[in-house]
N, CA, C and O atoms as a GROMACS GRO file, in nm:
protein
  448
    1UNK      N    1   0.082  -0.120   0.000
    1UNK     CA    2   0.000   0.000   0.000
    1UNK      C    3   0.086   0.126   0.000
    1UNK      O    4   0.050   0.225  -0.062
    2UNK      N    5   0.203   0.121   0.071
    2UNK     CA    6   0.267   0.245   0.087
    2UNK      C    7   0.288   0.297  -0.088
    2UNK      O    8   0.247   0.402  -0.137
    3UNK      N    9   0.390   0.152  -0.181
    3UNK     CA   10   0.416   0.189  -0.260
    3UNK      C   11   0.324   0.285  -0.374
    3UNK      O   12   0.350   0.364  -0.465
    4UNK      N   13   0.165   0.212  -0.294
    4UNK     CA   14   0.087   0.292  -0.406
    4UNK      C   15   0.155   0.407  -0.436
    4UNK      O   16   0.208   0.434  -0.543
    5UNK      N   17   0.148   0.511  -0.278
    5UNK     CA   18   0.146   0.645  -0.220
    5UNK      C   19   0.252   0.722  -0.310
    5UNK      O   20   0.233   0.830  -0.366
    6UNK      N   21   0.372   0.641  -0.312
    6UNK     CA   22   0.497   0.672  -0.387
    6UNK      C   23   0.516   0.672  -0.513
    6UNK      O   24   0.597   0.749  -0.562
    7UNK      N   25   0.445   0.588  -0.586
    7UNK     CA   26   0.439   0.618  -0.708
    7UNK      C   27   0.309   0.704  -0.704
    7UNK      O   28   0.360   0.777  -0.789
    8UNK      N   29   0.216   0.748  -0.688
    8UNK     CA   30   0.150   0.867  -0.720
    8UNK      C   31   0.219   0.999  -0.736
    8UNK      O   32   0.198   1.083  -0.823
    9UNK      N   33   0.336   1.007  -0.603
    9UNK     CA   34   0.380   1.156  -0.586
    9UNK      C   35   0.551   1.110  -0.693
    9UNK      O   36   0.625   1.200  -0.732
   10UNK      N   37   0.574   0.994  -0.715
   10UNK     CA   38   0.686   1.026  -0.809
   10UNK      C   39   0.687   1.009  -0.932
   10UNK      O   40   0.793   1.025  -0.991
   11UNK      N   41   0.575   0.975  -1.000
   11UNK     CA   42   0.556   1.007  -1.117
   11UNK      C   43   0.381   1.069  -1.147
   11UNK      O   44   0.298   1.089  -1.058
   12UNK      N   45   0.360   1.090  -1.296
   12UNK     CA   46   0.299   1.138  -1.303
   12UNK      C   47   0.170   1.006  -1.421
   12UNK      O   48   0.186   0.966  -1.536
   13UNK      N   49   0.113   0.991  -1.370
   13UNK     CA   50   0.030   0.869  -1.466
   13UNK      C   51   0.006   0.982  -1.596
   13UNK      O   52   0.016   1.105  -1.596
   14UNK      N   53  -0.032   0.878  -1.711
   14UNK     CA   54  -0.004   0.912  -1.869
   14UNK      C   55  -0.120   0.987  -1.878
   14UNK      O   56  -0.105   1.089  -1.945
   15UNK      N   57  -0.241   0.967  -1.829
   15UNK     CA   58  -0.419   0.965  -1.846
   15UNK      C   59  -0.433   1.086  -1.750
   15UNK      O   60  -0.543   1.142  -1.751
   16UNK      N   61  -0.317   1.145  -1.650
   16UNK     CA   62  -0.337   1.291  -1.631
   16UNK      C   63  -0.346   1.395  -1.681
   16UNK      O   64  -0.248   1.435  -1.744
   17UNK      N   65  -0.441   1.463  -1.676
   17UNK     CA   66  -0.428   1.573  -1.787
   17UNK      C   67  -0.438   1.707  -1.724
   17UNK      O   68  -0.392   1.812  -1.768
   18UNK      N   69  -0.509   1.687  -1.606
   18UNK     CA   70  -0.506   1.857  -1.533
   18UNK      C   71  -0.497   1.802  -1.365
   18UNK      O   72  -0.604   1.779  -1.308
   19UNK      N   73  -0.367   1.784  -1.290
   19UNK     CA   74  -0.374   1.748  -1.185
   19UNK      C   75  -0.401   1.886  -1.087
   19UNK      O   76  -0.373   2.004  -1.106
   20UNK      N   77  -0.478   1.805  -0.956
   20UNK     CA   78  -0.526   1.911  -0.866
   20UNK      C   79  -0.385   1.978  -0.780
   20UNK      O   80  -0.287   1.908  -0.754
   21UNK      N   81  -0.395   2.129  -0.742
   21UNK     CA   82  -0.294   2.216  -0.708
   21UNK      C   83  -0.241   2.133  -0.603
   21UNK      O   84  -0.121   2.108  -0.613
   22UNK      N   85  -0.309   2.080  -0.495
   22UNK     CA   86  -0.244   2.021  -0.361
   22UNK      C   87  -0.152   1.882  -0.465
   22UNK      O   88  -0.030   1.886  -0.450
   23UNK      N   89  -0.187   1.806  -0.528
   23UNK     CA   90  -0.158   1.693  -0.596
   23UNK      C   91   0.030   1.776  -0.672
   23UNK      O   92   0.127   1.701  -0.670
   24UNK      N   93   0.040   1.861  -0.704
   24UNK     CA   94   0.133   1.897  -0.786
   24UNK      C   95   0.180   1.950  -0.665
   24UNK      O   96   0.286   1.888  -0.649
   25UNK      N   97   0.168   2.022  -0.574
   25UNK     CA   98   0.263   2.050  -0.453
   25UNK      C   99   0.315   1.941  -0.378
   25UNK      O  100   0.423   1.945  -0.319
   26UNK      N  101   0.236   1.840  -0.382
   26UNK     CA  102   0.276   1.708  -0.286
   26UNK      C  103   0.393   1.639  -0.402
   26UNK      O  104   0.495   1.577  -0.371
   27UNK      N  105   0.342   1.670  -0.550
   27UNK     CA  106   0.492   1.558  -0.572
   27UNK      C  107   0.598   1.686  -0.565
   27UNK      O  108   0.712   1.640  -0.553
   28UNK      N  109   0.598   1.770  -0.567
   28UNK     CA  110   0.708   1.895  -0.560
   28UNK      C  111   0.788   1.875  -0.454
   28UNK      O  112   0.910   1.879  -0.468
   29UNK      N  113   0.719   1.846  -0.316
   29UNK     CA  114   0.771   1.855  -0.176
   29UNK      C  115   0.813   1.673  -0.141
   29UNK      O  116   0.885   1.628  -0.051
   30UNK      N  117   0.756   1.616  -0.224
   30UNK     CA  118   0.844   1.437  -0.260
   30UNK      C  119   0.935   1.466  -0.304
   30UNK      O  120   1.040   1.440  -0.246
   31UNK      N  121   0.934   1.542  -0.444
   31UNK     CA  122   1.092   1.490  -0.555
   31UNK      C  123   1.198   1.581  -0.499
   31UNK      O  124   1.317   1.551  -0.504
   32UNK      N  125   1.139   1.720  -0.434
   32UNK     CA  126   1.254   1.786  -0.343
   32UNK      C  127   1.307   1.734  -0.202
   32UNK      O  128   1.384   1.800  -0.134
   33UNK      N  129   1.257   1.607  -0.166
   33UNK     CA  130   1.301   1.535  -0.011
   33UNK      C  131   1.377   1.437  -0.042
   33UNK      O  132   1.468   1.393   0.029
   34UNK      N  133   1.339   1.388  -0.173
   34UNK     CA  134   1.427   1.300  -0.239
   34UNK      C  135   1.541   1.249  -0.358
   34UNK      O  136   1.577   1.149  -0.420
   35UNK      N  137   1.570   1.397  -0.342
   35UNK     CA  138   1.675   1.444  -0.464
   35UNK      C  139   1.788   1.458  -0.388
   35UNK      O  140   1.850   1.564  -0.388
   36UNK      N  141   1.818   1.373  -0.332
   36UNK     CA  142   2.010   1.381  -0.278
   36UNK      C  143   2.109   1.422  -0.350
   36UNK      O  144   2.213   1.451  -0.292
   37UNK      N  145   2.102   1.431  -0.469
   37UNK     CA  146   2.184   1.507  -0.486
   37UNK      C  147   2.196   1.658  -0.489
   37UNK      O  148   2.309   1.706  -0.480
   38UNK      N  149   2.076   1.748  -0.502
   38UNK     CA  150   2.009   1.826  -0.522
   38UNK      C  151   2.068   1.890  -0.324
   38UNK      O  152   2.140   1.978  -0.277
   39UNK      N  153   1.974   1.773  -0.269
   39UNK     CA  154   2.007   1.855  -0.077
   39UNK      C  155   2.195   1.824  -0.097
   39UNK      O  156   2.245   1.908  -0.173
   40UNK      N  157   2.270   1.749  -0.057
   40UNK     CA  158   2.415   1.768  -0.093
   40UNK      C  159   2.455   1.860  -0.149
   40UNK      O  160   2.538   1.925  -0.085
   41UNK      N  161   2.420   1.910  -0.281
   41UNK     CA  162   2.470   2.018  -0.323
   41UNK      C  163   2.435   2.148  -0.227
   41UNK      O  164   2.515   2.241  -0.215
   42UNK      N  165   2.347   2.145  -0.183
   42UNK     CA  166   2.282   2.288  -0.126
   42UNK      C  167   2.360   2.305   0.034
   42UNK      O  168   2.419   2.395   0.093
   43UNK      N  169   2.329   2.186   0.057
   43UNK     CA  170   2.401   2.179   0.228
   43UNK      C  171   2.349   2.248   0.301
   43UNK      O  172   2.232   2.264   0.265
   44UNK      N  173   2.383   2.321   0.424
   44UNK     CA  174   2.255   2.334   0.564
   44UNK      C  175   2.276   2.534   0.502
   44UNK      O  176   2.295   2.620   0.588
   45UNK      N  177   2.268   2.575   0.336
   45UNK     CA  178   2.251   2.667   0.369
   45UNK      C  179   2.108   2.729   0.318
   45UNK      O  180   2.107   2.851   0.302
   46UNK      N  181   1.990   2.659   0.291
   46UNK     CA  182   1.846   2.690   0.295
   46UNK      C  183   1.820   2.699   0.420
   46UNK      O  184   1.724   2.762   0.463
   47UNK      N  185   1.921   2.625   0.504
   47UNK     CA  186   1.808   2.660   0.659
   47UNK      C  187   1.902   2.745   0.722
   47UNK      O  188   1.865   2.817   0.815
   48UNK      N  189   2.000   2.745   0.687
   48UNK     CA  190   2.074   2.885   0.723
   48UNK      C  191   2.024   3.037   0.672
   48UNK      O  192   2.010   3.134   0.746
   49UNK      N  193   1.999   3.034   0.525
   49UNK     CA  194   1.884   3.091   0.499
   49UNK      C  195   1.764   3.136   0.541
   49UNK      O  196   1.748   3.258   0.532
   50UNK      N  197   1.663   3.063   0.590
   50UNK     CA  198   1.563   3.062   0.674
   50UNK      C  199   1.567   3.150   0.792
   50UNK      O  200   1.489   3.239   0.827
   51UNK      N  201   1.699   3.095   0.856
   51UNK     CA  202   1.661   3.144   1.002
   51UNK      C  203   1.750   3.315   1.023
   51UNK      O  204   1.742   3.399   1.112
   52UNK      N  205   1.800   3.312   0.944
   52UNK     CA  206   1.880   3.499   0.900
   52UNK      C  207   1.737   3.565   0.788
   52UNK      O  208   1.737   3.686   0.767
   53UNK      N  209   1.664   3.509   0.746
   53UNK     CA  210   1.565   3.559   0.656
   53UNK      C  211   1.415   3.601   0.768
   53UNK      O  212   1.369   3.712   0.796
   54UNK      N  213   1.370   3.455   0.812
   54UNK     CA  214   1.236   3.461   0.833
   54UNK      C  215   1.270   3.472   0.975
   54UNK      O  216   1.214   3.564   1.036
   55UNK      N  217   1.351   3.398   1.039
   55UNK     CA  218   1.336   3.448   1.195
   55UNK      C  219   1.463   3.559   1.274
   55UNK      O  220   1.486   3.561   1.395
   56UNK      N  221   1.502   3.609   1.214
   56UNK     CA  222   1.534   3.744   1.274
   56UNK      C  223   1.710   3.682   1.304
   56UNK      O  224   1.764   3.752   1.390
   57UNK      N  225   1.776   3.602   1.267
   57UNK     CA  226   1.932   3.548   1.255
   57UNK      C  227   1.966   3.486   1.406
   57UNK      O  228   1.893   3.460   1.502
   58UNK      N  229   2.070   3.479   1.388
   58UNK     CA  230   2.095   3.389   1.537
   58UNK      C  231   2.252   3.432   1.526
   58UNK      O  232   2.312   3.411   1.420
   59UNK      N  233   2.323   3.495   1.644
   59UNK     CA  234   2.425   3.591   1.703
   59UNK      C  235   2.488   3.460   1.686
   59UNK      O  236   2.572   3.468   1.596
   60UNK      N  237   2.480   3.313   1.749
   60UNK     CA  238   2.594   3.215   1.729
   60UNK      C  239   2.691   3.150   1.532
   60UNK      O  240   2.797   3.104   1.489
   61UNK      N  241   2.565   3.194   1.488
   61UNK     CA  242   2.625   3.197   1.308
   61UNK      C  243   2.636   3.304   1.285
   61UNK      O  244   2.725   3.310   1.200
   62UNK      N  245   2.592   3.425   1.314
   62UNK     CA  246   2.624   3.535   1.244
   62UNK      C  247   2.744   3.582   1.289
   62UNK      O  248   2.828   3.611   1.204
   63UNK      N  249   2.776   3.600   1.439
   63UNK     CA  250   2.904   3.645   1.527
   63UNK      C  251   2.860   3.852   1.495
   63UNK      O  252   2.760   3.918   1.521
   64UNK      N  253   2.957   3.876   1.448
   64UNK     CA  254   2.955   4.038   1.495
   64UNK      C  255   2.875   4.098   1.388
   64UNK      O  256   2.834   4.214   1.384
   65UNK      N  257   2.856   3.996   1.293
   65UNK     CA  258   2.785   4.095   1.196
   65UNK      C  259   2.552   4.061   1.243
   65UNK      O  260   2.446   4.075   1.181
   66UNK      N  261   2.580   4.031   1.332
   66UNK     CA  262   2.446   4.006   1.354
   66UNK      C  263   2.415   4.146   1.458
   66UNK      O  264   2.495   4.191   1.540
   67UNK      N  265   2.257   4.206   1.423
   67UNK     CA  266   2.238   4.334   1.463
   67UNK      C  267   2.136   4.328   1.568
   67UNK      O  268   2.020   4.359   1.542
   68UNK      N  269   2.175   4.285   1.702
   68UNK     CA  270   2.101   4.250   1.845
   68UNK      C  271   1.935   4.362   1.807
   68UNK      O  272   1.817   4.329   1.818
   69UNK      N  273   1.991   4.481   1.764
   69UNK     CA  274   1.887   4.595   1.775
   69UNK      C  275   1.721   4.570   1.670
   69UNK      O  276   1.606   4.610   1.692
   70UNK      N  277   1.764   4.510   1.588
   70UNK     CA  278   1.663   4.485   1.534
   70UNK      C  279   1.608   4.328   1.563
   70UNK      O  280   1.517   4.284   1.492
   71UNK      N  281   1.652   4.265   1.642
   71UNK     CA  282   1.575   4.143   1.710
   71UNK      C  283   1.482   4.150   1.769
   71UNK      O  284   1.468   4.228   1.863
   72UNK      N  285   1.365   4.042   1.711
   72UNK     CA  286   1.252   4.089   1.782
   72UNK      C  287   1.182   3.972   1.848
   72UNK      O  288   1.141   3.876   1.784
   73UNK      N  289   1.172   3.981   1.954
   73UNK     CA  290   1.126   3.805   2.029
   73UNK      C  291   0.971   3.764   1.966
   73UNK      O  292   0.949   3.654   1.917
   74UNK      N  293   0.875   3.862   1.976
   74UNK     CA  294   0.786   3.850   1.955
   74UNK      C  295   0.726   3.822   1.802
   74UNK      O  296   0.624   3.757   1.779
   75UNK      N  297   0.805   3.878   1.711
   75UNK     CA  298   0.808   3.844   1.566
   75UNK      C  299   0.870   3.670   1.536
   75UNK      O  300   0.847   3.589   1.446
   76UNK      N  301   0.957   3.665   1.662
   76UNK     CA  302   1.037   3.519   1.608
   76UNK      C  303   0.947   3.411   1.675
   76UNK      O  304   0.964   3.302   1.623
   77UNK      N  305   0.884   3.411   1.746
   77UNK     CA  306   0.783   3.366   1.828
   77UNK      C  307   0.627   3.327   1.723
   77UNK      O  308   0.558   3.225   1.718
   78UNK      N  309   0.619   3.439   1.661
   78UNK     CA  310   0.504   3.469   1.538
   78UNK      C  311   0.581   3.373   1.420
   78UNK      O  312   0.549   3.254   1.425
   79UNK      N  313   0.642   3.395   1.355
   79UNK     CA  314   0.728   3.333   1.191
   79UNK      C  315   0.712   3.192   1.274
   79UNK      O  316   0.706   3.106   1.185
   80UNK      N  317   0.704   3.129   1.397
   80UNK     CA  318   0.798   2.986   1.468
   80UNK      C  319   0.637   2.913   1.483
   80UNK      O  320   0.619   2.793   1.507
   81UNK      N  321   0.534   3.010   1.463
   81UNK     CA  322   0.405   2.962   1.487
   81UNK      C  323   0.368   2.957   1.379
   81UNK      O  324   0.248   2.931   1.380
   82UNK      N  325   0.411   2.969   1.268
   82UNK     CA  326   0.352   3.028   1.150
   82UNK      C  327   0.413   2.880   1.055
   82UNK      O  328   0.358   2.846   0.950
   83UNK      N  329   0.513   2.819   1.104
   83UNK     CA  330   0.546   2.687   1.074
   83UNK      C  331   0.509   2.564   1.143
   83UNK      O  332   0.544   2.447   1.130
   84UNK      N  333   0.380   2.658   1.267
   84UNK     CA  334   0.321   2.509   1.329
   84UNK      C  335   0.398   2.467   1.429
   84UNK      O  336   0.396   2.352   1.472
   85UNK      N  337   0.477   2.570   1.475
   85UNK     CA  338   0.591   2.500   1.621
   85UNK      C  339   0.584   2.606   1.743
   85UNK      O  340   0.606   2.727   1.731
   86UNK      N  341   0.544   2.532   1.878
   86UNK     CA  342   0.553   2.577   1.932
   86UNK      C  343   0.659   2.600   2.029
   86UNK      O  344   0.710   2.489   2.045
   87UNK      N  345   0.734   2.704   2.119
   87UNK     CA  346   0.856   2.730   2.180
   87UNK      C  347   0.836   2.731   2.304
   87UNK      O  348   0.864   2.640   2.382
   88UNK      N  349   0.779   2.844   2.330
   88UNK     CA  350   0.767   2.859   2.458
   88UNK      C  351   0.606   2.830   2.516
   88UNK      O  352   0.586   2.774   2.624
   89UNK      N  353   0.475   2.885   2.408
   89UNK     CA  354   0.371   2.879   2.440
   89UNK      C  355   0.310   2.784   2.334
   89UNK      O  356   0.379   2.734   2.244
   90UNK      N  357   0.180   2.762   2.348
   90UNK     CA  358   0.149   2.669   2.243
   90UNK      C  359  -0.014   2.776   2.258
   90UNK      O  360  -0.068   2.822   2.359
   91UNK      N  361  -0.056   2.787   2.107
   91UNK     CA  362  -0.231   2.806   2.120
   91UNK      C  363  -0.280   2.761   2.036
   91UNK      O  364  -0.218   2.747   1.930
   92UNK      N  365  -0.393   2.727   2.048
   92UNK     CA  366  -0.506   2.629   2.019
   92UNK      C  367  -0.662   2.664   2.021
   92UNK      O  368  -0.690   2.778   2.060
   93UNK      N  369  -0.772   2.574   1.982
   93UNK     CA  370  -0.887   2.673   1.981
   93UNK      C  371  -0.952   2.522   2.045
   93UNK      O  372  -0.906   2.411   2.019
   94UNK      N  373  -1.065   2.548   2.131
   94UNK     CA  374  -1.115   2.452   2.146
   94UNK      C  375  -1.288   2.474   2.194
   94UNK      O  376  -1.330   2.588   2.178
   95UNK      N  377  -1.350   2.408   2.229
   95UNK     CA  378  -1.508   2.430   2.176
   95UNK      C  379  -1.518   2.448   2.324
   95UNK      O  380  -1.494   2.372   2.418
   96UNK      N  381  -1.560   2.572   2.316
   96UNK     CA  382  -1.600   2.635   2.473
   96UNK      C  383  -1.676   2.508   2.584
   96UNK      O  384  -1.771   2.443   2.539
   97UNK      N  385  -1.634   2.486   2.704
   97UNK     CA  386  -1.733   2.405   2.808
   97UNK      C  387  -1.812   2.446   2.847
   97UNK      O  388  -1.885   2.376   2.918
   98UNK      N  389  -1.843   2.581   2.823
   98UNK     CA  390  -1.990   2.642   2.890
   98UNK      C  391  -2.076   2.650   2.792
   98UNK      O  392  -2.196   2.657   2.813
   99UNK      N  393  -2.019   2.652   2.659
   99UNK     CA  394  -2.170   2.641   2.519
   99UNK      C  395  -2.029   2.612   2.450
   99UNK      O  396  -1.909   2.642   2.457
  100UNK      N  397  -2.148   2.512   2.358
  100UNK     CA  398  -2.086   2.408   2.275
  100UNK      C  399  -2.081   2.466   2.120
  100UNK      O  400  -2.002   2.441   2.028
  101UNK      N  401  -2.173   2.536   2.125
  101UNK     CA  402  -2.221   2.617   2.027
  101UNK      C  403  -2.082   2.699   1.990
  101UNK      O  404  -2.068   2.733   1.873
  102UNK      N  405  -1.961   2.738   2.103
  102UNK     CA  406  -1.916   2.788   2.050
  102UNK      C  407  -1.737   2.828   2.052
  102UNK      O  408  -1.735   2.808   2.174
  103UNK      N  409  -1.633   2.856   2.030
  103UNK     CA  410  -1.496   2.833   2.085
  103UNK      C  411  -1.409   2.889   2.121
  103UNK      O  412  -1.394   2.995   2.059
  104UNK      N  413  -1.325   2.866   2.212
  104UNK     CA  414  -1.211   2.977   2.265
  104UNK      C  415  -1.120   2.944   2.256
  104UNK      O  416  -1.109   2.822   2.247
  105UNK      N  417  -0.983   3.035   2.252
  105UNK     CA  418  -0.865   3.086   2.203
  105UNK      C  419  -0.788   3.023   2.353
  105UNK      O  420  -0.778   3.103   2.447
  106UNK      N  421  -0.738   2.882   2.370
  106UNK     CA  422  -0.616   2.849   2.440
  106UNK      C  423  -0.478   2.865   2.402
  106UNK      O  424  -0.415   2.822   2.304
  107UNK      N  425  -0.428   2.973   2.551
  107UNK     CA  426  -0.315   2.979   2.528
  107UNK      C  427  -0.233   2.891   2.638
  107UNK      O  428  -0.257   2.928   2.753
  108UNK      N  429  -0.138   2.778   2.628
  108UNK     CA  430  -0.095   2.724   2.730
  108UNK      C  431   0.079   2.718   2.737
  108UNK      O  432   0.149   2.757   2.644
  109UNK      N  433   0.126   2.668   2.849
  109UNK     CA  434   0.246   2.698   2.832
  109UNK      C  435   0.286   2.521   2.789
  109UNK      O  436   0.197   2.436   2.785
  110UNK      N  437   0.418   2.493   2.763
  110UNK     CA  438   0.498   2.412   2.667
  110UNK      C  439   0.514   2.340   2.733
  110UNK      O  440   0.578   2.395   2.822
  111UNK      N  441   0.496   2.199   2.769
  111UNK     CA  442   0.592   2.099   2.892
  111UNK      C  443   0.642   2.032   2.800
  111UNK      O  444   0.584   2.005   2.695
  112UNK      N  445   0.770   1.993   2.837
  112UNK     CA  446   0.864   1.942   2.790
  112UNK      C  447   0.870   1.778   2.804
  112UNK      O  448   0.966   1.716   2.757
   0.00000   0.00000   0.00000
């Protein structure tokens, strides 16, 4: 069964003619997890990338050229939720206990 899964996202059947958007992102995010040669060539600098781009850099890779002043906890906190991970807090929505009818905004803290 798995193999079905795998050949769907690594090739493309002949009798396709207009595949659905999620369907063409899923083999995109297959043939890019599984292109070793492709990650080798690139090496850890997409996520070095990432984290000087989207979350505000990190003083241990950057050293002196990293700019403390424009760090922002609360933005890196936001971009870190925004990939579905939580750090320090986690929130969540869940169907109110006093009416069902309707839901509230949990914010909880992280146990490890």
């Amino acid at each position: 069964m798995c193999y079905l899964h795998i050949d769907l996202l690594a090739t493309t059947p002949a009798n396709e003619t207009n595949p659905l958007e999620c369907v063409k992102n899923a083999r995109i995010l297959y043939s890019s997890c599984v292109d070793d040669v492709q990650i080798e060539k690139d090496g850890v600098q997409p996520i070095l990338s990432l984290v000087d781009t989207e979350f505000g850099g990190w003083p241990i890779l950057q050293g002196s050229s990293w700019n403390g002043s424009t760090y922002n906890l609360s933005n890196l906190l936001f971009k870190l939720r925004q990939y579905n991970y939580n750090v320090i807090f986690g929130i969540n929505t869940n169907i109110d206990d006093q009416n069902s009818s309707s839901h509230v905004i949990v914010v909880s803290e992280i146990n490890s």
